[in-house]
PDB file of N, CA, C and O in Angstrom:
ATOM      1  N   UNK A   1     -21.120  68.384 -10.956  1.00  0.00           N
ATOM      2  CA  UNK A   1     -20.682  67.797  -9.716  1.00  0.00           C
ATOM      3  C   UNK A   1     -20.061  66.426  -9.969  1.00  0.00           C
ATOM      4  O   UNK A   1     -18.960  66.136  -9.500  1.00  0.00           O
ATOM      5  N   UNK A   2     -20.750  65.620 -10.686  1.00  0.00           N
ATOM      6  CA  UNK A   2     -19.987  64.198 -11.428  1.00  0.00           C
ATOM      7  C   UNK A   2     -18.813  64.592 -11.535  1.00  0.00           C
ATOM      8  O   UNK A   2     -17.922  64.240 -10.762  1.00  0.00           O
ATOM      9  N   UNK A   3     -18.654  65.372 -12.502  1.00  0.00           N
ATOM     10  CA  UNK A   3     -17.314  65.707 -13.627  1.00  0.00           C
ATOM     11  C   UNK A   3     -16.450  66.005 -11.637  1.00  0.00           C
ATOM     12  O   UNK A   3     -15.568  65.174 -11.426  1.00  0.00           O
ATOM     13  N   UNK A   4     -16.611  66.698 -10.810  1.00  0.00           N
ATOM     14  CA  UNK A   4     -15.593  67.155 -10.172  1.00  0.00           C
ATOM     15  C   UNK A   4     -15.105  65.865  -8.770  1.00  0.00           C
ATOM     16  O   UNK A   4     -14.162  65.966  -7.984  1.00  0.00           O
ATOM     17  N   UNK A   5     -16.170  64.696  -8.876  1.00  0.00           N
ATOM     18  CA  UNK A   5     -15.551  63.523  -8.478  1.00  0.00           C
ATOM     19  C   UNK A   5     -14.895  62.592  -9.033  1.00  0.00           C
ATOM     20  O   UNK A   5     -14.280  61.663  -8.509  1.00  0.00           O
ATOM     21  N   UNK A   6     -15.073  62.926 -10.401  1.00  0.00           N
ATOM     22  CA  UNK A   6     -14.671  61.883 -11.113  1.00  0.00           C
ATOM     23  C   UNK A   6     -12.700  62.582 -11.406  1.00  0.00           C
ATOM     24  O   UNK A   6     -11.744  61.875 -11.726  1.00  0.00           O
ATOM     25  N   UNK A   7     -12.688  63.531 -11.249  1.00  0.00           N
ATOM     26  CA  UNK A   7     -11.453  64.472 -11.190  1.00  0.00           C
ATOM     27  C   UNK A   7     -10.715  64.574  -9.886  1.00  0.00           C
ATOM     28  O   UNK A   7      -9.489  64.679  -9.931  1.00  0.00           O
ATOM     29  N   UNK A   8     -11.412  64.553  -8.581  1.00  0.00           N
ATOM     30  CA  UNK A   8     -10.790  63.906  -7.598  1.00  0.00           C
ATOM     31  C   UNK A   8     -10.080  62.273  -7.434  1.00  0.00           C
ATOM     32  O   UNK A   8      -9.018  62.034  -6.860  1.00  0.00           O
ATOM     33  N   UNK A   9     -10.868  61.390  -8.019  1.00  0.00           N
ATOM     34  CA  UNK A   9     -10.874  60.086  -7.768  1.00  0.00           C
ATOM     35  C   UNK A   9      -9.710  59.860  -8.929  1.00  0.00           C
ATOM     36  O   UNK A   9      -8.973  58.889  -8.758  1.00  0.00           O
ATOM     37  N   UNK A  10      -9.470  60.784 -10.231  1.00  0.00           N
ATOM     38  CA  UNK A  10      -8.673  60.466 -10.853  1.00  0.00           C
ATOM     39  C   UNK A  10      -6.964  60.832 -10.245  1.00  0.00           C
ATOM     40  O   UNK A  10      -6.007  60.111 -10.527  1.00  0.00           O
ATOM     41  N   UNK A  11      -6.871  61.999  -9.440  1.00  0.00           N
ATOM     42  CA  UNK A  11      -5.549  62.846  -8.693  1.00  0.00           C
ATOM     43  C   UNK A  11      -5.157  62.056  -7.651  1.00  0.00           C
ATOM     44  O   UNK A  11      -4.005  62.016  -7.219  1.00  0.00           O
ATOM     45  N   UNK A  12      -6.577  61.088  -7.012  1.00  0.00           N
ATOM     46  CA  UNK A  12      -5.997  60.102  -6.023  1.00  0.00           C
ATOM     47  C   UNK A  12      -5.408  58.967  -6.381  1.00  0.00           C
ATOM     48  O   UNK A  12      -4.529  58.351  -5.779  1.00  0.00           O
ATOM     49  N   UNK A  13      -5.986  58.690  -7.493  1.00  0.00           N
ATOM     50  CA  UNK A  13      -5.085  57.335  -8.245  1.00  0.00           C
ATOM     51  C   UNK A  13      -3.674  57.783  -8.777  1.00  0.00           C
ATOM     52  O   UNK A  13      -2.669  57.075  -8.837  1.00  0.00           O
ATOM     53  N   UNK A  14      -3.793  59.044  -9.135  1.00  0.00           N
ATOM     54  CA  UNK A  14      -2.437  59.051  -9.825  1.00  0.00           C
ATOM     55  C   UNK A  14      -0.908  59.484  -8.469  1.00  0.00           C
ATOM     56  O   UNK A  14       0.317  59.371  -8.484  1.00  0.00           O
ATOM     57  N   UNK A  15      -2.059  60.041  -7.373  1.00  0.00           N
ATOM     58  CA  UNK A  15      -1.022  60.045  -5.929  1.00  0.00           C
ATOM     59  C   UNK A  15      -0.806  58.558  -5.488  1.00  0.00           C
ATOM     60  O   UNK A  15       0.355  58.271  -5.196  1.00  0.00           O
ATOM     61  N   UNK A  16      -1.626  57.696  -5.407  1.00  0.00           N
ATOM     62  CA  UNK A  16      -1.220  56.132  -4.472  1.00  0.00           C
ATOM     63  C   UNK A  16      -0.088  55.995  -5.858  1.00  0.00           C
ATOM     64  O   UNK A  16       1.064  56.336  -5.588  1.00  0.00           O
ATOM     65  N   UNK A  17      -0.318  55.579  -7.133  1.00  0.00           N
ATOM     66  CA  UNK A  17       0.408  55.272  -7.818  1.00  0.00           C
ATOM     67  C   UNK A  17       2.023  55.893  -7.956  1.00  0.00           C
ATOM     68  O   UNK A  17       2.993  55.237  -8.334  1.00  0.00           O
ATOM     69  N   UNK A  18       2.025  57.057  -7.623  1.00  0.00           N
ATOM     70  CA  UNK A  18       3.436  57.522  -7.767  1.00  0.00           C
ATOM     71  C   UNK A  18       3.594  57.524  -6.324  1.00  0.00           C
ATOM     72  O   UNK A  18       4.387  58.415  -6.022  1.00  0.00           O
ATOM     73  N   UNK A  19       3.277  57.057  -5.568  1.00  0.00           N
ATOM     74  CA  UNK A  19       3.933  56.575  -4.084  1.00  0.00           C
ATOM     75  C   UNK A  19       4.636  55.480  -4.092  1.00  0.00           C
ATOM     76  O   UNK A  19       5.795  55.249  -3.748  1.00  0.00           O
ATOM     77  N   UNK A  20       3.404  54.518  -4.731  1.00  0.00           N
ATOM     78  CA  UNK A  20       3.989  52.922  -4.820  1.00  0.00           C
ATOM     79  C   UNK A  20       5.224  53.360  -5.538  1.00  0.00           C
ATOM     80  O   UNK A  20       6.364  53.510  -5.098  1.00  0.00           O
ATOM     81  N   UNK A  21       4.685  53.553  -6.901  1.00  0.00           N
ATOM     82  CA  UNK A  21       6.005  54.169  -7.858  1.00  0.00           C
ATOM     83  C   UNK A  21       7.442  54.284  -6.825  1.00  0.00           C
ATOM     84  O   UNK A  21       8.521  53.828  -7.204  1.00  0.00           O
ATOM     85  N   UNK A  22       7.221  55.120  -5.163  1.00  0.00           N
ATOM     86  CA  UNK A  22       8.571  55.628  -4.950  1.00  0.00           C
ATOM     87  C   UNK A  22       8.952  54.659  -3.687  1.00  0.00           C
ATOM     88  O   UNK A  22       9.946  54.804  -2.976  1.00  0.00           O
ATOM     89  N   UNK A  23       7.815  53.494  -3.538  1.00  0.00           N
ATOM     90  CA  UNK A  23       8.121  52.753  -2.710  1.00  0.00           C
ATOM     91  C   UNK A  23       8.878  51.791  -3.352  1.00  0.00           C
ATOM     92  O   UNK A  23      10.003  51.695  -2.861  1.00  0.00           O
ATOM     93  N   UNK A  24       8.680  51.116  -4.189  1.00  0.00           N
ATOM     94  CA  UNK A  24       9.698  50.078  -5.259  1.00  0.00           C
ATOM     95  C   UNK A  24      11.047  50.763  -5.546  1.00  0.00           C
ATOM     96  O   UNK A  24      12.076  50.108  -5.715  1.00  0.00           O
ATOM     97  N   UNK A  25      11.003  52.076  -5.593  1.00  0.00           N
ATOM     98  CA  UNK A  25      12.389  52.546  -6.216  1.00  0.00           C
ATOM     99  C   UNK A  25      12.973  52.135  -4.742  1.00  0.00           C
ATOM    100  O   UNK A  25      13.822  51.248  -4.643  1.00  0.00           O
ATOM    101  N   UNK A  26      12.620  52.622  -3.951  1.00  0.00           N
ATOM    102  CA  UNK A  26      13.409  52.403  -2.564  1.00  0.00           C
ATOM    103  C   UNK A  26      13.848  51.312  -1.759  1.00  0.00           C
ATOM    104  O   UNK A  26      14.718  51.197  -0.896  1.00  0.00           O
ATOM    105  N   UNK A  27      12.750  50.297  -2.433  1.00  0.00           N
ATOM    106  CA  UNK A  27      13.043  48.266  -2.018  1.00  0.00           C
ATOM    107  C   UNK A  27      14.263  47.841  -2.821  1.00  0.00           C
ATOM    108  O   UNK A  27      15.123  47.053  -2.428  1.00  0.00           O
ATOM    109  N   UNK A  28      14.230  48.414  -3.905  1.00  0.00           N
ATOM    110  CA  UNK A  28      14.874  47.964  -5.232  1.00  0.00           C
ATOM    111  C   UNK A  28      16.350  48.541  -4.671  1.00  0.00           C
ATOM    112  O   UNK A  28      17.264  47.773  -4.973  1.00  0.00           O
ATOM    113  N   UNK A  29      16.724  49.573  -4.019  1.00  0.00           N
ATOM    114  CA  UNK A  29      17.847  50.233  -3.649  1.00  0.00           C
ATOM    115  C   UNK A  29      18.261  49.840  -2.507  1.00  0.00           C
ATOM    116  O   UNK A  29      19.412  49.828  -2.071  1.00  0.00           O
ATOM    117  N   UNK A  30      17.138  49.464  -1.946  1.00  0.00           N
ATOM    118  CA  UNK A  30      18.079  49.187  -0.186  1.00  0.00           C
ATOM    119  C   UNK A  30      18.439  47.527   0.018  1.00  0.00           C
ATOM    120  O   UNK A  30      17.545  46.765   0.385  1.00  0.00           O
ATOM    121  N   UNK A  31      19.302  47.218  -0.150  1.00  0.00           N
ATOM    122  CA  UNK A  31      19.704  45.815  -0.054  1.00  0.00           C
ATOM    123  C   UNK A  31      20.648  45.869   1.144  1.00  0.00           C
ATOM    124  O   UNK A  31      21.725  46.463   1.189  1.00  0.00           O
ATOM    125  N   UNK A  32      20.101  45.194   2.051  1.00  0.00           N
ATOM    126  CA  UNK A  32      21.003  44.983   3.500  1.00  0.00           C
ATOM    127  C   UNK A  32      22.670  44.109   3.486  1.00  0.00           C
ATOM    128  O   UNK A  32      23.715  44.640   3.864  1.00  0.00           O
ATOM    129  N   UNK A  33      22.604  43.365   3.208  1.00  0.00           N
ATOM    130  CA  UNK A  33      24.298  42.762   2.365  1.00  0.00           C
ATOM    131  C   UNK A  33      25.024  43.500   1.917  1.00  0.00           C
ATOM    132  O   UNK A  33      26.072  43.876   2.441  1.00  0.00           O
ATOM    133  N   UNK A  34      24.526  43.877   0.726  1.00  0.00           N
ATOM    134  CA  UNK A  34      25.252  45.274   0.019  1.00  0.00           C
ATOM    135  C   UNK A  34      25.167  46.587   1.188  1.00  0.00           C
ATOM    136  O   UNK A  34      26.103  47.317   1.514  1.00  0.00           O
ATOM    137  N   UNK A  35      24.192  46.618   1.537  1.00  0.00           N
ATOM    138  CA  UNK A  35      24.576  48.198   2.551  1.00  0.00           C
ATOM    139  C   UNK A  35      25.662  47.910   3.508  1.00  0.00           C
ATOM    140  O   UNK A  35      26.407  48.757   3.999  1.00  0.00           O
ATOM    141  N   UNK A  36      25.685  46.689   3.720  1.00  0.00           N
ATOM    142  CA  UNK A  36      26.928  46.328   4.785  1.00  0.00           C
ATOM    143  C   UNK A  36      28.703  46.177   4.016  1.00  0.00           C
ATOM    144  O   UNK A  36      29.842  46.467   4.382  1.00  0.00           O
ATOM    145  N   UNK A  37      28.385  45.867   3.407  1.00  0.00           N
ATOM    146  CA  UNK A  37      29.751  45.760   2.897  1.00  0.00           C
ATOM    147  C   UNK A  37      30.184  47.373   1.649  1.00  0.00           C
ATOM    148  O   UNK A  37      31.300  47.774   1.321  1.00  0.00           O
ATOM    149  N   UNK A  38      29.026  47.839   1.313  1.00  0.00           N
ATOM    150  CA  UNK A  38      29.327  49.377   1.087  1.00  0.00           C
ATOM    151  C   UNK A  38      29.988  49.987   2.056  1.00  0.00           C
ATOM    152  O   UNK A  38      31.160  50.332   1.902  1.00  0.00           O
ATOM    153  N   UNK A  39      29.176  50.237   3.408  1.00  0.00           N
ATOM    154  CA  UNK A  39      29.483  51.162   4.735  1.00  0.00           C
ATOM    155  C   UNK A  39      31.118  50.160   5.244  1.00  0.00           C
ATOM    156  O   UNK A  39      32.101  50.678   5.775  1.00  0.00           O
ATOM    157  N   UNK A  40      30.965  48.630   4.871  1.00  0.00           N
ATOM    158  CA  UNK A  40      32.696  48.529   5.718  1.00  0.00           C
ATOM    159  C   UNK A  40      33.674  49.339   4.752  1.00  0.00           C
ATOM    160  O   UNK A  40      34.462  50.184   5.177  1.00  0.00           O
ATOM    161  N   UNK A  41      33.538  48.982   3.369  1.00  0.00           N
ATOM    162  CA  UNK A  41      34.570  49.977   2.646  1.00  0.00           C
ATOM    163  C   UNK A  41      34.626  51.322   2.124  1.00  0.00           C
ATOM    164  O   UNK A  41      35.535  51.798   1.445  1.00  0.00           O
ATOM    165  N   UNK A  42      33.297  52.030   2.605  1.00  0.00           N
ATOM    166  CA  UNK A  42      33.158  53.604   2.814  1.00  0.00           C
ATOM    167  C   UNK A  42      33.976  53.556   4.119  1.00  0.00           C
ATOM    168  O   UNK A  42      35.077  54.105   4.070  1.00  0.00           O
ATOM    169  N   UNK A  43      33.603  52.982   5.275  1.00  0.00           N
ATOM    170  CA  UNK A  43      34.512  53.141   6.574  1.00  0.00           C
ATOM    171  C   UNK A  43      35.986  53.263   6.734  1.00  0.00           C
ATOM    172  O   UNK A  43      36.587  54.186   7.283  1.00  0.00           O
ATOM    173  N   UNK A  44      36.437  52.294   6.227  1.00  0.00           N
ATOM    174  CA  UNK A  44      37.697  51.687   5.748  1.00  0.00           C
ATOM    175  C   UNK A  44      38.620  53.136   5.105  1.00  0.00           C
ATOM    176  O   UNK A  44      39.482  53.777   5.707  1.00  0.00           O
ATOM    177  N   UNK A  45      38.143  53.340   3.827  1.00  0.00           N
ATOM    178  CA  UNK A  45      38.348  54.052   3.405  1.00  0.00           C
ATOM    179  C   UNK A  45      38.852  55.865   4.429  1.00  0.00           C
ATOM    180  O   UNK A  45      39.886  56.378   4.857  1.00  0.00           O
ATOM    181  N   UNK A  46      37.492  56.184   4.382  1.00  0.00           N
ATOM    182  CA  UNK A  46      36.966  57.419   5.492  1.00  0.00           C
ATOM    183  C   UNK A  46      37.618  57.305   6.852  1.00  0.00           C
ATOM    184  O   UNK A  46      37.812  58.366   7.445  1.00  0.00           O
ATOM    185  N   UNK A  47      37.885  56.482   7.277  1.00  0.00           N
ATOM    186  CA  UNK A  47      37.876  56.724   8.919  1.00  0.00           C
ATOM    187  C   UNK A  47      39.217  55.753   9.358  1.00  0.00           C
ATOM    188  O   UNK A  47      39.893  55.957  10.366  1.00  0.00           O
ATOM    189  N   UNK A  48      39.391  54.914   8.608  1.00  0.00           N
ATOM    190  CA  UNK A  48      40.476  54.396   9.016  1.00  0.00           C
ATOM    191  C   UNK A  48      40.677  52.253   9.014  1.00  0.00           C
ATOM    192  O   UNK A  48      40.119  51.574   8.151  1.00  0.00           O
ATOM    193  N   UNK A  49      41.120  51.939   9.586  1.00  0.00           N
ATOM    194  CA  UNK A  49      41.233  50.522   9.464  1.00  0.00           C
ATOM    195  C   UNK A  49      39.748  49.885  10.674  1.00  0.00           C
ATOM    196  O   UNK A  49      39.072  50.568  11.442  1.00  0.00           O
ATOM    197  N   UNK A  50      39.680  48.546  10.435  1.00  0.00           N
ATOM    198  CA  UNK A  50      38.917  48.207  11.290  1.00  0.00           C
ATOM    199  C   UNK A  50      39.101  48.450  13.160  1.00  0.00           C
ATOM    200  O   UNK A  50      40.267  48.229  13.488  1.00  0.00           O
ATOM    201  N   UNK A  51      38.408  48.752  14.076  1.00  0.00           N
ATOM    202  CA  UNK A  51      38.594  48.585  14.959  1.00  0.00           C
ATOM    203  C   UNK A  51      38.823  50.158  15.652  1.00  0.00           C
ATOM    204  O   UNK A  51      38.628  50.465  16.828  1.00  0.00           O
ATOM    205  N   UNK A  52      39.199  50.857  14.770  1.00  0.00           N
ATOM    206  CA  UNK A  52      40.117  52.263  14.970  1.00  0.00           C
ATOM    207  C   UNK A  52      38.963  53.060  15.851  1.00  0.00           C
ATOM    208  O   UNK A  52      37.925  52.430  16.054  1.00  0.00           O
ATOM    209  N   UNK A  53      39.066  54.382  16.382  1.00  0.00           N
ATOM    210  CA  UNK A  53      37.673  55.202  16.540  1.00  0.00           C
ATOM    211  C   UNK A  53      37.050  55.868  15.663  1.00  0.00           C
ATOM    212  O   UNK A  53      35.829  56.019  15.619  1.00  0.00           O
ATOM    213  N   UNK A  54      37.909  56.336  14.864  1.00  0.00           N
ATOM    214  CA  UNK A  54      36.912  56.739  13.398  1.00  0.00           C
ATOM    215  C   UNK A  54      36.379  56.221  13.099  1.00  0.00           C
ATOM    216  O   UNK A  54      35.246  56.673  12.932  1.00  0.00           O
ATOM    217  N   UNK A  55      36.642  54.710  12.714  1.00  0.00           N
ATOM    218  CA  UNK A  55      35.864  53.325  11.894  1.00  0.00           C
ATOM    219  C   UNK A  55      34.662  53.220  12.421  1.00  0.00           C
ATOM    220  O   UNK A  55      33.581  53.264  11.835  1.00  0.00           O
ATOM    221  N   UNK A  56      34.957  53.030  13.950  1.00  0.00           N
ATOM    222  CA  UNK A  56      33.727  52.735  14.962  1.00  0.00           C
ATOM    223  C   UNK A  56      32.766  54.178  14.728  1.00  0.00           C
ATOM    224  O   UNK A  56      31.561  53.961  14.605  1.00  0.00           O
ATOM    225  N   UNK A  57      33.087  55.214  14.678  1.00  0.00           N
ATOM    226  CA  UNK A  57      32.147  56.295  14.345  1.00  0.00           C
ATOM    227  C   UNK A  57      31.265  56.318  13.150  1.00  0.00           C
ATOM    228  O   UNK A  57      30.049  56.429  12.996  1.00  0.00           O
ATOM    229  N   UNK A  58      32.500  56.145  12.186  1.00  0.00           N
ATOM    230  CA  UNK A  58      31.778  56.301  11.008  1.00  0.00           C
ATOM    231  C   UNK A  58      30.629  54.842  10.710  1.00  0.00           C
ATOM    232  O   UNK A  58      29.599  55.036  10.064  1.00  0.00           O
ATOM    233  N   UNK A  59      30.992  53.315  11.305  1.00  0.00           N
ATOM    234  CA  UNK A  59      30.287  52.557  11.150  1.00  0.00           C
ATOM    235  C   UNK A  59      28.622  53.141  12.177  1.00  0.00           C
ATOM    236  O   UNK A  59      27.534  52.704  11.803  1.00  0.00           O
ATOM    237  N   UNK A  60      28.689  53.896  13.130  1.00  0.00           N
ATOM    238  CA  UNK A  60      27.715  54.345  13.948  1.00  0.00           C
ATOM    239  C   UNK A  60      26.852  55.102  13.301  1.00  0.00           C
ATOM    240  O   UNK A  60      25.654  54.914  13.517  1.00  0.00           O
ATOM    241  N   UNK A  61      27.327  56.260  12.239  1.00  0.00           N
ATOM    242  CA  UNK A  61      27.063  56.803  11.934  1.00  0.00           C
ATOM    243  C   UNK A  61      25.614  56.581  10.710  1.00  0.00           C
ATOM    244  O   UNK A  61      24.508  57.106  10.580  1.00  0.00           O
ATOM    245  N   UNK A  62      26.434  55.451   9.952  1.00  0.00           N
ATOM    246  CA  UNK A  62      25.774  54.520   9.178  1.00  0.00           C
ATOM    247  C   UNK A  62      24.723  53.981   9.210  1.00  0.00           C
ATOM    248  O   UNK A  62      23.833  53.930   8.361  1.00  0.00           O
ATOM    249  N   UNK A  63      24.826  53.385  10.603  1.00  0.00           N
ATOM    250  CA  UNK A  63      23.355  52.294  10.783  1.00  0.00           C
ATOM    251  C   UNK A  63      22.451  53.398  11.162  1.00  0.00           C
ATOM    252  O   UNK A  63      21.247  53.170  11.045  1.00  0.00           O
ATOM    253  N   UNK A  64      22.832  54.583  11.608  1.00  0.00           N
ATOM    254  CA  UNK A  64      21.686  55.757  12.565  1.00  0.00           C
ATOM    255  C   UNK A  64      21.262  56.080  10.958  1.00  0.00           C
ATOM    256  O   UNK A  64      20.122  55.831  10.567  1.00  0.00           O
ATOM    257  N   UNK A  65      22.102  56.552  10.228  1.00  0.00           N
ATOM    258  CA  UNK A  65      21.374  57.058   8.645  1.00  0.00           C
ATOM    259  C   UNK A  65      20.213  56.007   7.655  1.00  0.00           C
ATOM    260  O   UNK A  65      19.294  56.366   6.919  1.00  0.00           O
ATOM    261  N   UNK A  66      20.752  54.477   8.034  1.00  0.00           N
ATOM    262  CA  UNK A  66      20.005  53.453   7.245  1.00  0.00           C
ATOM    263  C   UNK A  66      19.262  52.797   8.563  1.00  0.00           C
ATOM    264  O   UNK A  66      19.224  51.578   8.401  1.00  0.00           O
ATOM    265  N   UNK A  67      18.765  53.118   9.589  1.00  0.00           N
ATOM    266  CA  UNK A  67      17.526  52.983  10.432  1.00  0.00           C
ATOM    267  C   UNK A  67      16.780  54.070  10.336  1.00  0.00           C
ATOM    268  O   UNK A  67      15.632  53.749  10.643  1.00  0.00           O
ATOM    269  N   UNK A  68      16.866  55.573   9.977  1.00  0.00           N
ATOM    270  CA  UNK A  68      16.250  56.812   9.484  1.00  0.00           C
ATOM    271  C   UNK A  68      15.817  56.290   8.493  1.00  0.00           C
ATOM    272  O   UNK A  68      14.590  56.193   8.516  1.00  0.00           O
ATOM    273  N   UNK A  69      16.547  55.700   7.154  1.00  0.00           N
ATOM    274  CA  UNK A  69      15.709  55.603   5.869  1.00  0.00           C
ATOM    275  C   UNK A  69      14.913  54.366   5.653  1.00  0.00           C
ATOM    276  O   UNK A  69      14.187  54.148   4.683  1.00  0.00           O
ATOM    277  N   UNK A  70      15.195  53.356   6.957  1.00  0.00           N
ATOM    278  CA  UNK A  70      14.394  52.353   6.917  1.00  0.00           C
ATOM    279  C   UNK A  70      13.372  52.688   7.387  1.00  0.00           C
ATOM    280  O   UNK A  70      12.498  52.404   6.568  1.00  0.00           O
ATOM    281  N   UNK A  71      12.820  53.276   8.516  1.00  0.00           N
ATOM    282  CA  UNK A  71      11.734  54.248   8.944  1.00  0.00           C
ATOM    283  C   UNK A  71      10.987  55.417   7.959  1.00  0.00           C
ATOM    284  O   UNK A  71       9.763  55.526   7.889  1.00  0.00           O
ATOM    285  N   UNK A  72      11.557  55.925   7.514  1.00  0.00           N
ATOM    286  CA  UNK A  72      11.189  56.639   6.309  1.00  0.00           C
ATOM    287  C   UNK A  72       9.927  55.791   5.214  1.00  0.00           C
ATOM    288  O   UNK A  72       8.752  56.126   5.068  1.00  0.00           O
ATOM    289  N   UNK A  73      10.595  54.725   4.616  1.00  0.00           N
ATOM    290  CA  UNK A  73      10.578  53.473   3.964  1.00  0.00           C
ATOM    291  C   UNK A  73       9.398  53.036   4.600  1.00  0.00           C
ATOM    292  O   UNK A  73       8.460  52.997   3.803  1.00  0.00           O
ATOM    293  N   UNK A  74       9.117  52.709   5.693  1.00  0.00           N
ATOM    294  CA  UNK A  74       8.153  52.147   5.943  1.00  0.00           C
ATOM    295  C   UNK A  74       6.638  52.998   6.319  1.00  0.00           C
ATOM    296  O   UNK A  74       5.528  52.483   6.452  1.00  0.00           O
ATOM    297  N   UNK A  75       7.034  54.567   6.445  1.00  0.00           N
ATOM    298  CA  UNK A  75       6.131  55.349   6.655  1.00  0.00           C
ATOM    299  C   UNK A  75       5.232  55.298   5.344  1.00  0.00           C
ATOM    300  O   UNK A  75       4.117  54.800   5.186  1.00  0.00           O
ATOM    301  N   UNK A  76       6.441  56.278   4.043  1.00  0.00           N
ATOM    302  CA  UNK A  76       6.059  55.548   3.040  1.00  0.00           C
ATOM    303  C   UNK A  76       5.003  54.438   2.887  1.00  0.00           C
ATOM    304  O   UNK A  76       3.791  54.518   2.684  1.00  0.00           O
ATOM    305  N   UNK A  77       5.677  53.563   3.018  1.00  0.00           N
ATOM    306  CA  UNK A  77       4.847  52.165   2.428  1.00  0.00           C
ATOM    307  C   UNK A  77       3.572  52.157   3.241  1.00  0.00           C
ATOM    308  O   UNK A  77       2.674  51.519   2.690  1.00  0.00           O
ATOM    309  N   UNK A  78       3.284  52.642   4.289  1.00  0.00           N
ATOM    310  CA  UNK A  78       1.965  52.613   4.990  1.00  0.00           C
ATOM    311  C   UNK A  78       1.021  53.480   4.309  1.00  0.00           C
ATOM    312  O   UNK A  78       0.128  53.031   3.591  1.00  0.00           O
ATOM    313  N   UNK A  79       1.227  54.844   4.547  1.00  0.00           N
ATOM    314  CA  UNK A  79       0.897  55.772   3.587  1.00  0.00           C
ATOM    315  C   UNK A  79       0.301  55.192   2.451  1.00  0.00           C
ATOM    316  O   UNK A  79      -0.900  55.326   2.216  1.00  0.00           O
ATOM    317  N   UNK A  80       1.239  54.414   1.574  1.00  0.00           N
ATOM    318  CA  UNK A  80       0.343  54.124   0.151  1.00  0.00           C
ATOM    319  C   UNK A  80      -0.665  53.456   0.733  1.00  0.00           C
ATOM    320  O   UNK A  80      -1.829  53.856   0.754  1.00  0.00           O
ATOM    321  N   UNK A  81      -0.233  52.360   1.252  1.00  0.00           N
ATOM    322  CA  UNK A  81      -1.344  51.662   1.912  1.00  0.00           C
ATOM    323  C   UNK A  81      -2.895  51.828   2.094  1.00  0.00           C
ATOM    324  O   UNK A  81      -3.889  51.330   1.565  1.00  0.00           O
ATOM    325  N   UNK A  82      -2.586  53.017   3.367  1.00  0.00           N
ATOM    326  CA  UNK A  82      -3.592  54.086   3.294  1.00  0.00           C
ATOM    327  C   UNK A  82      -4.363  54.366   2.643  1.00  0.00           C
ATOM    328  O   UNK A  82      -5.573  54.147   2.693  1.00  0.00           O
ATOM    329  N   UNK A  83      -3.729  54.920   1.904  1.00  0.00           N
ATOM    330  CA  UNK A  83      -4.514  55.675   0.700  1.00  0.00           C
ATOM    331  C   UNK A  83      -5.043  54.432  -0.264  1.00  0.00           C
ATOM    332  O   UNK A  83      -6.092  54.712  -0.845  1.00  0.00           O
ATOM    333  N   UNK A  84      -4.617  53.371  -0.487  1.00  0.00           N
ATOM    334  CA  UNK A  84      -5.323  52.280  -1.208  1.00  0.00           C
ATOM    335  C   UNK A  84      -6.498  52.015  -0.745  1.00  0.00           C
ATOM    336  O   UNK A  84      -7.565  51.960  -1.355  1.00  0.00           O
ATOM    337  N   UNK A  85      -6.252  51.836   0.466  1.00  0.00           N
ATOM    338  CA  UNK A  85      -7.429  51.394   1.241  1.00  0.00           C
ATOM    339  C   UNK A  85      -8.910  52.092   1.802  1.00  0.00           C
ATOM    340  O   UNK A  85      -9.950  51.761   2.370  1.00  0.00           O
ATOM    341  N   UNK A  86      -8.044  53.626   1.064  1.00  0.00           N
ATOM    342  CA  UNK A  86      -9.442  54.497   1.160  1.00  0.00           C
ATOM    343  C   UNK A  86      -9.930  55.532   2.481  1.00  0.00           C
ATOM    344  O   UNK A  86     -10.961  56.147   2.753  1.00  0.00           O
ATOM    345  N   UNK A  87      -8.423  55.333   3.204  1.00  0.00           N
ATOM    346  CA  UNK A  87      -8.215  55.706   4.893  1.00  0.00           C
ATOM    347  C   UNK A  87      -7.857  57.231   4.835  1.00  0.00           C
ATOM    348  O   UNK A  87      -7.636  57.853   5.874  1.00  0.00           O
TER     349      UNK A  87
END
């Protein structure tokens, strides 16, 4: 019975850890400056000049995808949390 807590307690450390693990990859990637000036010249590009209705779409489109993964991101990060804390 030891041996099969001590084998749980080891699968939970190695789950919080590769969470955190995928919470840093995701801090480390999302830089708000850079996401802004990516999406003006993905826009630019894609949809047309500033101001246009494509532009305005495709800039819409953008913030709805990087407020999804900022939400995501933070579910994430609670989650590890969670689980650190033994919840």
């Amino acid at each position: 019975m030891g041996g099969r807590m001590t084998s749980t307690r080891h699968a939970a450390i190695v789950l919080a850890a590769l969470s955190l693990g995928g919470c840093a990859n995701l801090e480390r990637h999302n830089s708000n400056a850079l996401s802004q000036s990516d999406d003006d010249g993905y826009c630019q590009a894609q949809g047309g000049p500033q101001g246009s209705a494509a532009y305005t779409a495709c800039r819409k489109n953008r913030d709805v995808a990087a407020t999804r993964s900022d939400r995501m991101e933070r579910t994430h990060r609670d989650l590890a949390e969670r689980m650190l804390n033994g919840q």
